[in-house]
N, C-alpha and C positions, 0 to 999 in steps of 0.2 A: 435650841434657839440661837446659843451664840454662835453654834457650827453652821448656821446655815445664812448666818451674818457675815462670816468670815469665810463662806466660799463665796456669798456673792462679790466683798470686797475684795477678795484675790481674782474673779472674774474679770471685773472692770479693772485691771490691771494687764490682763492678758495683752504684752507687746509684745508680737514677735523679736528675736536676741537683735535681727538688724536692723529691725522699722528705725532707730534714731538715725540712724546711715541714711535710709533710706528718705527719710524727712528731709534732709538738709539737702539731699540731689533731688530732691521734687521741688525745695523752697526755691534752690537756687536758678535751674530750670526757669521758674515762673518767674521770678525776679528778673532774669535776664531776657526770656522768651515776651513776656508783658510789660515790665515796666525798663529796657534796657538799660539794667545798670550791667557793670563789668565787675568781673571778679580780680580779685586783689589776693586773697588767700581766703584756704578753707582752716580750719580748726587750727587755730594759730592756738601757740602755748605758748605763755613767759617765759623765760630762761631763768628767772627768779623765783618762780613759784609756778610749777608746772598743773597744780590745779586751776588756774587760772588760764580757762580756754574760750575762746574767740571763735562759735562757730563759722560764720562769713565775713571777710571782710570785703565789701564792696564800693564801688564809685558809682553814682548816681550826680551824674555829670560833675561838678566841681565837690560835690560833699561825698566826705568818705563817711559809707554806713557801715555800722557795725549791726551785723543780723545774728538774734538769740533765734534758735529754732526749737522751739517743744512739740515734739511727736506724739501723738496719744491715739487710743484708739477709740472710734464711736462710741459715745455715753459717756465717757469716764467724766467719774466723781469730780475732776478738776481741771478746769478745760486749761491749755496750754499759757495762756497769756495770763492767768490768776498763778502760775507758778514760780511766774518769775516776781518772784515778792523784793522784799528789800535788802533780806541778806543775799539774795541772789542778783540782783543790784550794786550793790555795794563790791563782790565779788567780779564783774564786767566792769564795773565803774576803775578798779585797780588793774583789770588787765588792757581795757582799752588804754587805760596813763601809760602802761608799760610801755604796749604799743606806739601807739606816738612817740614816747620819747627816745624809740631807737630810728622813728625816719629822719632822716636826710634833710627832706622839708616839708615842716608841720603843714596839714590842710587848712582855710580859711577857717571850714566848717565841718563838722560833723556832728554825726547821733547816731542814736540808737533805734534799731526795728525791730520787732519781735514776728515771727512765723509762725502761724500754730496749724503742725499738719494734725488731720483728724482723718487715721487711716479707717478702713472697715475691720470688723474683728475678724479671724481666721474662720474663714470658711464659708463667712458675706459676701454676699457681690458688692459692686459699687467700687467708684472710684475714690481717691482718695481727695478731702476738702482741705482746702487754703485760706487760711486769713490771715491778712499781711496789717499789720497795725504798725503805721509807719510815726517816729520821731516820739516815742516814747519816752517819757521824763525819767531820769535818775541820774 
């Protein structure tokens, strides 16, 4: 019984090693291709604390977005936008501070977007699904 729990929980797990890669140039695509923002940087890292990563940083005309991107695949146990909880939060919340405080000249406005790609599993057809959940509180 528990063997057969914890193949099916290692199943819904199955992401391919680059689907996150892969995520964030599908999100960014769509982001730029549908909603025209511009990109500013990809996976920015503190210099203070290098776990503290920034997958996109964008403009969306005067507000600079900060885009989290969660890649998962079909089904999984947890869909992408329920994973960025609040230590994960709190974690963006210190590296976007970072960020800003080495520009030049601070944005009027900005926030947060979260991306949740939802590819197919290995060896499904279909294409991969997008949900852009834009200004996210944290």
């Amino acid at each position: 019984m528990f063997r057969t729990l914890w193949n099916r929980w290692l199943s819904q797990r199955s992401v391919p090693p680059d689907a996150g890669a892969a995520g964030e140039r599908l999100a960014e695509k769509h982001l730029v291709q549908q909603h025209r923002y511009r990109t500013v940087a990809r996976n920015w890292r503190s210099p203070r604390d290098r776990r503290e990563e920034i997958d996109l940083v964008m403009r969306d005309g005067d507000v600079l977005v900060f885009v989290e991107v969660k890649t998962r695949v079909r089904g999984a146990l947890v869909p992408g936008y329920h994973a960025v909880d609040q230590r994960k939060k709190r974690v963006l919340r210190r590296a976007i501070q970072s960020y800003l405080q080495r520009l030049a000249q601070r944005p009027v406005t900005h926030r947060l977007d979260v991306v949740e790609v939802e590819m197919p599993r290995p060896g499904d057809s279909g294409d991969a699904e997008l949900r852009h959940f834009v200004n996210v509180s944290f």
